[in-house]
N, C-alpha and C positions, 0 to 999 in steps of 0.2 A: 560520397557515401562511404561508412566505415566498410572496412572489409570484415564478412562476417564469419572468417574460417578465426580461428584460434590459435594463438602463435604455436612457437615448436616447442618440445621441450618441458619441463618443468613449470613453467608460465603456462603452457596449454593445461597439465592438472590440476594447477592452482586454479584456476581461472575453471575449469569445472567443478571441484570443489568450493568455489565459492558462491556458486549460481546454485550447484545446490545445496547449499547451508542456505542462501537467502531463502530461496523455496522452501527449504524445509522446518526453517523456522519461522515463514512466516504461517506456514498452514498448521503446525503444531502450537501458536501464538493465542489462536482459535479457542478448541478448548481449555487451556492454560488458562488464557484471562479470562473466561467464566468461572472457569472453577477459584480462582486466584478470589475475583472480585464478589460474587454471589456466593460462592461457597466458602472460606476462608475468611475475608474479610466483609460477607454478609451483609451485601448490600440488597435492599427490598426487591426482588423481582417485578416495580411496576411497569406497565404497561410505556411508560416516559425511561425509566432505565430501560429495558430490554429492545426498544425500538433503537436507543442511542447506541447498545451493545453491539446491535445486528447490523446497524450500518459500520461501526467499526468493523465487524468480524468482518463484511462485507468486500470492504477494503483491503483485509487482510487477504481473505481468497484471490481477489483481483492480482493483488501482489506476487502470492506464490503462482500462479496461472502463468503471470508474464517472468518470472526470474525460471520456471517449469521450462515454458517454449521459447525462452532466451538460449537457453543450453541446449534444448533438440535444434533450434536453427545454428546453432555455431557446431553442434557435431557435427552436421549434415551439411553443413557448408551452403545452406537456402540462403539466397540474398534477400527473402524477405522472410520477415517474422509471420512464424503458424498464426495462425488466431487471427491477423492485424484486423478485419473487420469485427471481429466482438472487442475487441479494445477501440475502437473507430465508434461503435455503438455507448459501447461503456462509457466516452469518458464524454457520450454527448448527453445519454439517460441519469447517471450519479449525479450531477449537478442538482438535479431536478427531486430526485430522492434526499439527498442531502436537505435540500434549504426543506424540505417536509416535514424530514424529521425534527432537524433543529429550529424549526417555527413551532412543533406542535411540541418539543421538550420545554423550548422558552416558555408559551403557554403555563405547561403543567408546572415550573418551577415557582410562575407568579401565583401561582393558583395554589398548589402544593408544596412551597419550600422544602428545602430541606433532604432529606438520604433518599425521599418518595423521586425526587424531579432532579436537583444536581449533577450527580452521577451520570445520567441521561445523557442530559445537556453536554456532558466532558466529554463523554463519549462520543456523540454526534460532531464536535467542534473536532477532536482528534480525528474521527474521520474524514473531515473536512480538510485536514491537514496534510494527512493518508494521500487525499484523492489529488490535491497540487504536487505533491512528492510525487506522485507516480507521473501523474497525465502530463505536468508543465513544470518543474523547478526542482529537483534535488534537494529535499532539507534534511535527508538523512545524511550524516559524516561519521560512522560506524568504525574508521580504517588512517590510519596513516597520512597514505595517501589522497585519503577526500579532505582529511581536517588541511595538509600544505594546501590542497589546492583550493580550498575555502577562503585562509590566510591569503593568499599571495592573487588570485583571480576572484574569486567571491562566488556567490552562487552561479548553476551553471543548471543547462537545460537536464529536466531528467533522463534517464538511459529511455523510456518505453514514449517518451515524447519525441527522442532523435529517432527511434525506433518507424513511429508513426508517419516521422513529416521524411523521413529519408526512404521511402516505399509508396511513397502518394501515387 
């Protein structure tokens, strides 16, 4: 099991500031991309967009929640992760929300093409992507560091899934 204190030194700041940058931009990501996409670049508020939005945003929350109590378990030195049963929860319920939405965005896209259902649909799919990044596979490489070790090892398990199965 990793050890879950934070090295000494300089690496320990970093390494807080980096937990909370992911946090904090994933939960500012929120309203950013509504505003970005509905307001800015004006895409129709239907009922198929704002479903596919919401499970994105959803994701988003999920994300800053665990990068949030990744940082309070490595200040505090807890070998297990706060939360770990609503993430135990989460990543058994999202599956099930997920293929909902993007069956019922699919739907509205044959039915309504176009800016009405699309956008929905991408967003539900992103989310979908969201929710493997977090629960099982790493597809985010944001750093240096992830892209060598992408190159030279390949994908690798996500932090809040080594998080999960090292606390069973």
């Amino acid at each position: 099991m990793p050890s879950p204190h934070l090295p000494a030194g300089p690496t320990r700041e970093a390494a807080r500031r980096r937990l909370r940058s992911l946090a904090g931009w994933e939960l500012l990501n929120v309203p950013l991309q509504a505003w970005v996409w509905f307001q800015l670049v004006g895409l129709p508020p239907t009922v198929a967009n704002l479903a596919g939005f919401g499970a994105f945003a959803a994701l988003l929350v999920v994300g800053a929640a665990y990068w949030a109590l990744k940082l309070r378990q490595l200040r505090r030195g807890e070998p297990r992760l706060p939360g770990r049963r609503h993430f135990v929860t989460a990543r058994a319920a999202l599956p099930i929300l997920l293929a909902a939405v993007i069956i019922a965005c699919a739907v509205a896209a044959v039915r309504t093409p176009g800016a009405q259902s699309y956008p929905g649909l991408a967003f539900g799919l992103f989310a979908a992507l969201e929710y493997v990044n977090y629960f099982h596979v790493q597809l985010m490489h944001d750093n240096r560091a992830d892209l060598r070790r992408l190159a030279t090892v390949g994908l690798r398990r996500s932090h809040l899934a080594r998080d999960l199965r090292a606390t069973r």
